[in-house]
C-alpha positions in Angstrom: 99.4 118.5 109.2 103.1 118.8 109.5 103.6 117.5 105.5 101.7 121.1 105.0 103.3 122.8 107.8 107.1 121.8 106.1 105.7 121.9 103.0 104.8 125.6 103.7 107.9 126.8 105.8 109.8 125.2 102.7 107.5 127.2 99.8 107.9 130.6 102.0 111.6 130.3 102.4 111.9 129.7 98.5 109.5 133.1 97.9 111.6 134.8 100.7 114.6 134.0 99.0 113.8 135.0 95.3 112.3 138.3 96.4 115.9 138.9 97.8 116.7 138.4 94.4 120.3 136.3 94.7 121.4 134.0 91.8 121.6 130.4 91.5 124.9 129.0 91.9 125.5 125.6 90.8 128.9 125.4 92.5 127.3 125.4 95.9 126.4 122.0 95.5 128.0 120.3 98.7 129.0 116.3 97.5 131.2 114.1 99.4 131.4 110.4 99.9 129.1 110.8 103.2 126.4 112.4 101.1 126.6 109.7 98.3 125.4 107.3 101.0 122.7 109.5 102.0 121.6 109.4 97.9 122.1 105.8 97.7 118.7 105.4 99.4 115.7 105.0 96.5 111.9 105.1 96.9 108.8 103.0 95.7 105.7 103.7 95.9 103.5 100.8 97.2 99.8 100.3 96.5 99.0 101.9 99.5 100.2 104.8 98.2 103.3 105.1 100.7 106.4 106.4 100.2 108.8 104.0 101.8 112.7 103.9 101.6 114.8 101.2 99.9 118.2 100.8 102.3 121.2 100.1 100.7 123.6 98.2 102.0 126.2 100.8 101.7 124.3 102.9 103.9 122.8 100.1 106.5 126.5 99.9 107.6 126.6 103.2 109.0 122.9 102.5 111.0 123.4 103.1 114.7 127.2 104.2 114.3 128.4 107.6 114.3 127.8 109.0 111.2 129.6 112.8 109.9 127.9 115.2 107.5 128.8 119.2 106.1 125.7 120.6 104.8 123.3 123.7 104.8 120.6 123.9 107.9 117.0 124.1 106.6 114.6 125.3 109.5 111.4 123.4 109.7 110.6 125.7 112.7 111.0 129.3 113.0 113.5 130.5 115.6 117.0 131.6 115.7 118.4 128.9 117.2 117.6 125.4 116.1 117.3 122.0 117.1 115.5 120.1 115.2 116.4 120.9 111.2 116.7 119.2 107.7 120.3 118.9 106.8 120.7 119.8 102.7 123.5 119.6 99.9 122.3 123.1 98.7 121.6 126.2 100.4 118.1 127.4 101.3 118.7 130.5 99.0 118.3 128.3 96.0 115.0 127.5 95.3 114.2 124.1 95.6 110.6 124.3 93.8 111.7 126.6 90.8 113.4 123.9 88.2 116.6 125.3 88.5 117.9 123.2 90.8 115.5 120.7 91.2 115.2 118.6 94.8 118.3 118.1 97.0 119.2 115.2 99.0 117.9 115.9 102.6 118.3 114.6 106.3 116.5 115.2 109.5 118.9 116.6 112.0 118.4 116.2 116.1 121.1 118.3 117.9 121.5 117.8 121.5 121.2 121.4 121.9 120.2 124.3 119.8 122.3 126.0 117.5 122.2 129.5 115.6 120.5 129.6 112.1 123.4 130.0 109.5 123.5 130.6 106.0 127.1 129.1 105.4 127.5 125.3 105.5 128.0 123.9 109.0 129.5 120.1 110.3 127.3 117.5 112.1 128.2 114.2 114.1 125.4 111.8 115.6 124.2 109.1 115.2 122.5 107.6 112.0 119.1 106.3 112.1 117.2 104.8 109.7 113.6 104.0 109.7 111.4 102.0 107.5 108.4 104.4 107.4 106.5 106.5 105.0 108.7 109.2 104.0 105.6 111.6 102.7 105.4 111.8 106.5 108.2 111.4 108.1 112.3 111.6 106.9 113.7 107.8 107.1 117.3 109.1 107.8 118.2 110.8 110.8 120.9 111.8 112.8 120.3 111.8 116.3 122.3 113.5 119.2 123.9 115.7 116.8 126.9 117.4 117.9 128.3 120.5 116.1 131.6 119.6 114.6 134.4 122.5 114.4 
């Protein structure tokens, strides 16, 4: 139920956002060496039909250590403040289900407290997490008692 439920929040934004008509721009795009470890984590699909994450070791060093990332916020919930949000290399504005873009590296973000929705990219510090689970469900990497970095 929540697959659908982010699944759906994810499709509407996308809608929401081409009906306001703004272009793709490839140059929004955030990389750094921070989010390179985030990519280096691949996927197989076992029998069972589960999704689950292959660690690499690059990123098993940062597991349980303090771990920095810039990115756009993705609201799972609706709200203006958030707490509880997917972390992205691109903004929400460009469609992730159109081909243009195609699917950007993603993290769950838990903030110790809420902060306001923003379009523009924002700075996080927690800690990493990293979870051997099915990620159809559930997102393997987390950062956990996020702070807001300035």
């Amino acid at each position: 139920m929540k697959r659908l439920l982010l699944i759906f929040s994810l499709l509407a934004t996308c809608f929401i956002a081409k009906a306001q008509n703004q272009k793709h721009n490839p140059n929004d795009q955030l990389r750094s060496l921070n989010w390179d470890v985030i990519a280096s984590v691949k996927f197989e699909l076992t029998e069972k039909n589960e999704l689950l994450p292959i660690f690499s070791e690059s990123i098993k060093r940062f597991q349980n250590r303090e771990f920095e990332l810039k990115g756009y916020l993705i609201p799972i919930k609706s709200g203006a403040k958030q707490q509880q949000f997917l972390l992205a290399t691109l903004p929400i504005n460009q469609c992730y289900f159109c081909g243009q873009n195609g699917i950007p590296v993603m993290i769950m973000i838990e903030m110790e407290s809420a902060i306001p929705y923003s379009e523009k990219p924002i700075k996080v510090k927690g800690i990493l997490k990293l979870e051997q689970k099915d990620a159809s469900y559930a997102p393997p990497i987390t950062i956990k008692n996020a702070k807001l970095v300035i």
